[in-house]
N, C-alpha and C positions, 0 to 999 in steps of 0.2 A: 174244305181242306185249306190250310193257310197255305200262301205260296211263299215261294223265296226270291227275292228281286236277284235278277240277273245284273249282275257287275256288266259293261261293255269294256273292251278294253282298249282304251287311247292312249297316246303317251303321256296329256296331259292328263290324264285321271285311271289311275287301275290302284285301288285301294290293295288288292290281293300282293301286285308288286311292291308295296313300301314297307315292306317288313312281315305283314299277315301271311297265313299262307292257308290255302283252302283245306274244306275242313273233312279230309277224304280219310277213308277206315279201309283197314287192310280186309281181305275176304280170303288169304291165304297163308298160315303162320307167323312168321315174326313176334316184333314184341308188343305192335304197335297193336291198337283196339282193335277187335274183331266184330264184325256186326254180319249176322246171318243174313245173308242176302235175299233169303225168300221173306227174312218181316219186311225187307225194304224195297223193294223189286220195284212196286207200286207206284212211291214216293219218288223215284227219278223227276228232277224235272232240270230244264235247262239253268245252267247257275253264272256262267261266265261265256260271253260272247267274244269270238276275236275276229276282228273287221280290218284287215291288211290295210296298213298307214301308207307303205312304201306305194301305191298305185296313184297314177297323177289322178288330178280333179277332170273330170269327165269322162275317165277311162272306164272301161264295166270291170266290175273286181274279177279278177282267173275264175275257174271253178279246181275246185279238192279231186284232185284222180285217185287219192290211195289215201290209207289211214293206217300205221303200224306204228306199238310199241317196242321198246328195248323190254328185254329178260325179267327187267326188274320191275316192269312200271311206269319210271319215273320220268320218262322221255316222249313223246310222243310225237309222228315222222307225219307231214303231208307232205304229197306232190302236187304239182297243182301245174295247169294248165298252160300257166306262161313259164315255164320248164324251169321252175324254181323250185328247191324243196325248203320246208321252216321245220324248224325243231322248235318243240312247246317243252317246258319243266312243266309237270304235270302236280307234282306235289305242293309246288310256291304257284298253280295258277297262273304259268305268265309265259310270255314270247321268248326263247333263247337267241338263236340265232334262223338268218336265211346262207341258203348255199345256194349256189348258177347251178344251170348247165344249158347254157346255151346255145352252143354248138352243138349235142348231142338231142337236145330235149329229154326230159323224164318221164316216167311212169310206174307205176307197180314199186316203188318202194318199200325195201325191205331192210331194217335190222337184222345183221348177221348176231351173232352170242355176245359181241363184243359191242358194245353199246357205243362205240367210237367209229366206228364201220359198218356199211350198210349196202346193198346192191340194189340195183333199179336198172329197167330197162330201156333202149334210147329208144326216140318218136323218130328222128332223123338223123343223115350221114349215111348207118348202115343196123343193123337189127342186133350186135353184141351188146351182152348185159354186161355193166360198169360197175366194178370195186372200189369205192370209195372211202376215204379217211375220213371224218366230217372234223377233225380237230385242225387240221389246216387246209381241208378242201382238195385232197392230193389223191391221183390214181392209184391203186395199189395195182391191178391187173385189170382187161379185159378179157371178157367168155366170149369169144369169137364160135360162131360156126353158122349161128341162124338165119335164115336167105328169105323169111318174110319177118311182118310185126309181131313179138312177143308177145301173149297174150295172161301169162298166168306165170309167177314166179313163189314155189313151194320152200321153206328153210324147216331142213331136219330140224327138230327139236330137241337133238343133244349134239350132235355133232355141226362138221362146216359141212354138208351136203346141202345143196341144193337141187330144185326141179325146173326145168324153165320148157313151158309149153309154147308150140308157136304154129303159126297161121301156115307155117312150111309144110306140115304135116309132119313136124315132128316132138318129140319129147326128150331132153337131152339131161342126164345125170353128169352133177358136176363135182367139184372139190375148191371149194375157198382158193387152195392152198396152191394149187396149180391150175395156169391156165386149161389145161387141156381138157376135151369132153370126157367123163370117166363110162358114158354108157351111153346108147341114143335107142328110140324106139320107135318107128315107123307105123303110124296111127292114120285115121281117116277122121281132120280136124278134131285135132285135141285141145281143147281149150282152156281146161281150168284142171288143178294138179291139188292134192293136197295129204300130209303124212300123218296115221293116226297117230295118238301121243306115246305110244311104245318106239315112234320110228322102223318100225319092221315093217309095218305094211304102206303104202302107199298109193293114193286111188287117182284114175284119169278119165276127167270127166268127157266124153265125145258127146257134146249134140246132136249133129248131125246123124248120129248111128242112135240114138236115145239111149246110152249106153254110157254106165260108170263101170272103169274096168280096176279089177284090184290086185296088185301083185307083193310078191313077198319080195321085199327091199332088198335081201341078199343076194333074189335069183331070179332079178327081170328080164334075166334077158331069155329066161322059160315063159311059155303062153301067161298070161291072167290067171292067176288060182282060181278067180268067181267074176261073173259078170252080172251089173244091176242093169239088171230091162225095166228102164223109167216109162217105154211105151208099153210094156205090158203091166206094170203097177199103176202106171196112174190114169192110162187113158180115157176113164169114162168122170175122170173128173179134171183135168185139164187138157185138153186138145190141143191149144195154142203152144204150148210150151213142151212138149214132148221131142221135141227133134232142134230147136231153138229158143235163144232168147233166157240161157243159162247165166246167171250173173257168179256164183258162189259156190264152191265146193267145201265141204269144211265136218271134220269129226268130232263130237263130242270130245272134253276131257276124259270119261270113263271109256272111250273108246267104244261105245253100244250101237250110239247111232251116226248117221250120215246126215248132214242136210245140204241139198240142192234148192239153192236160191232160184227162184228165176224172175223176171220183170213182168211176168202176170200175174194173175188175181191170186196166188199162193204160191208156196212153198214145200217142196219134198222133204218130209222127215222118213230116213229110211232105216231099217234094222241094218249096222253095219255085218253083222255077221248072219243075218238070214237071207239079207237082200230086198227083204218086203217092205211094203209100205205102210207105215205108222201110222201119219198121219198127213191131210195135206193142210199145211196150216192157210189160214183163205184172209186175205187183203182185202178186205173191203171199195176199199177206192184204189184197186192196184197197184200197180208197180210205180217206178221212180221212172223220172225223164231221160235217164239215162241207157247206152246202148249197151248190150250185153257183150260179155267178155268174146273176144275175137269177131266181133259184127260191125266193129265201127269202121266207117269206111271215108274218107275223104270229105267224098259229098256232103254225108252227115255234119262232120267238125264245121264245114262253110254255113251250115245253113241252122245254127245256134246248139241248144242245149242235148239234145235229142240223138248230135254225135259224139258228145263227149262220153269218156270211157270212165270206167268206174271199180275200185280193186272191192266192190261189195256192197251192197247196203243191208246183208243179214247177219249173226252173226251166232252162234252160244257164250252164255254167260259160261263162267268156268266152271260155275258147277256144274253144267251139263245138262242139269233140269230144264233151263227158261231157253227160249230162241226169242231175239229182238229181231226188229227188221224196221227200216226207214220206208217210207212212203212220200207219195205228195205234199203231207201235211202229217203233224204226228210223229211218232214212235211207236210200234207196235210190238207188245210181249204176248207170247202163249207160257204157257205152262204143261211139259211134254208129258208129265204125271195124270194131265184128266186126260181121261177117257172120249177118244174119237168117236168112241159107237159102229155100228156097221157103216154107217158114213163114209169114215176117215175124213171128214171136215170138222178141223177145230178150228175155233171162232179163235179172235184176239180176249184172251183172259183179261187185259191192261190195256188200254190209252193212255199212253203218255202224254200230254196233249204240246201242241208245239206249231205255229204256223208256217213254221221256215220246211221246206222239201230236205228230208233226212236221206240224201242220195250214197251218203257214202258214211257207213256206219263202221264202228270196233270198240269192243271190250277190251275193258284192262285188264293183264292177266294175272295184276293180283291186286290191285285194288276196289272197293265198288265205285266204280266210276266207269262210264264210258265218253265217246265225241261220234257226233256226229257234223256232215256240213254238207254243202251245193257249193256255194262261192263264198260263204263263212263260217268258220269255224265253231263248234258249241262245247262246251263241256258240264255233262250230265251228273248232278251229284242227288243223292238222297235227301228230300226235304226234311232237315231234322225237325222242323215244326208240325210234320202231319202225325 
């Protein structure tokens, strides 16, 4: 298979910046080409590298805490370790801008509706999630109320609601639009939050309890409509990761299935409306160096990579068929349509191949293209030579 040379991108040299712009196909309406994403799923390979200029010479480069796009595509958000966030143009392939925040530090960055604003949670100071402007870098409001570290920060998908899970033992519904908490939920370590794409329902992942609990968006503050027992679905084929060690919460676009991430040797695909287990997708070489959502701890961040936190490295493509997921080394895709067998162990259908640690992965939600990084940045385009 032919490969495609990867652009790196310096300021003395990024071809993609002077005018080109990468050569990416829509996977969701508009006017622009449409290319079936299952002929190309395969063909991903890494196309443009971005390697942070702004770091002095001998400093070790940050690493990537979060990966989200804006509504459209065209934007796309890291956080990163020395509490900076950078905006990437994703369609021209190139660096936009960096934002501070260095008195609060960042993480969990998110895109609100409005591709000019975006919330993210502070590392320091005190645990309220931050409103930001990114067009002059301006507060719009603080979500005050959370009394440990933020762990998992959910954005409805048509409205300004948001979820913000945290180490306090709670679960807090908000409103853009006012400071104030619009709901809270009182949980046993809730760590990861995420809404299916109807926005009516809304699930919360507990480790600790091995439990995704799912409730009707209108009326949470009634029990769980259904609860997923991940120790009674997967125990006899992951032990280690049944109660910890959860990275990723996240629903298909058709709303069918569920997947739990976690930083062992697989993956929970679950039936979102049975509850059952589908399949467990299996990692060959495990999981990423990274520590699972609400587990990092002080100690960890001092003592290198192994404490730094990570907003995912699994993900669904938007059709909902494929699940990628970052590893050590590689890219790894399944394909949710074969057949687990009595098993439920589906192998990786696809290597991607790739030597850099794919720790923090995301699909674009409407183009074929995804980014993966550790401490630099990648972005994944379909080799149009294969």
């Amino acid at each position: 298979m032919a490969s495609t040379p990867m652009d790196i991108d310096h300021p003395e040299f990024s071809s993609v910046s002077n005018g080109s712009t990468l050569n990416i196909q829509r996977t969701l309406g508009g006017n622009a080409p449409v290319s079936n994403l299952t002929d190309v799923i395969s063909t991903f390979r890494p196309t443009k590298l971005f390697r942070r200029e702004d770091i002095k010479e001998g400093r070790p480069q940050p690493y990537i805490l979060s990966l989200d796009y804006d509504d459209e595509g065209q934007l796309l958000m890291t956080s990163s370790s020395d509490e900076t966030l950078q905006i990437y143009n994703v369609k021209e392939g190139r660096y936009d801008k960096t934002l501070l925040s260095k008195k609060y530090g960042v993480k969990l960055a998110k895109f609100t509706h409005t591709s000019s604003s975006i919330i993210y949670a502070s590392t320091k100071q005190n645990d309220a999630i931050r409103y930001l402007a990114t067009h002059d870098n301006s507060f719009i409001r603080y979500f005050e109320g959370h009394e440990a570290p933020v762990t998992c920060l959910a954005v409805h998908p048509g409205s300004d609601n948001f979820i913000s899970c945290s180490r306090d033992n709670t679960v807090r519904l908000w409103d853009t639009q006012t400071k104030n908490c619009q709901g809270q939920l009182f949980l046993n370590n809730p760590s990861l939050a995420a809404y299916d794409p109807s926005g009516t329902v809304f699930a919360i992942g507990c480790p600790s309890s091995g439990t995704v609990l799912l409730y009707d968006a209108r009326n949470y503050d009634k029990a769980p409509f259904a609860t997923v027992d991940i120790i009674e679905q997967c125990r006899r084929l992951d032990s280690q990761c049944l109660v910890k060690g959860w990275t990723k919460l996240e629903f298909s676009n058709d709303g069918k299935s569920l997947l739990v991430g976690t930083q062992g040797n697989g993956h929970f695909l679950l039936d979102a409306f049975e509850g059952t287990l589908k399949a467990y997708l299996r990692k060959p070489m495990g999981g990423t160096r990274r520590t699972a959502s609400g587990e990092a701890s002080a100690a960890g961040a001092q003592s290198g990579s192994s404490g730094i936190e990570s907003s995912g490295e699994c993900c669904f493509a938007p059709d909902g068929r494929y699940v990628l997921s970052g590893s050590k080394k590689d890219v790894l895709v399944w394909d949710t349509l074969k057949s687990a067998g009595e098993s439920k162990v589906l192998e990786p259908t696809w290597t991607l191949p790739d030597k850099r640690e794919a720790a923090v992965l995301a699909f674009n939600p409407r183009y074929n293209f995804f980014a993966s990084g550790d401490q630099e940045l990648l972005f994944w385009l379909p080799d149009p030579h294969a």
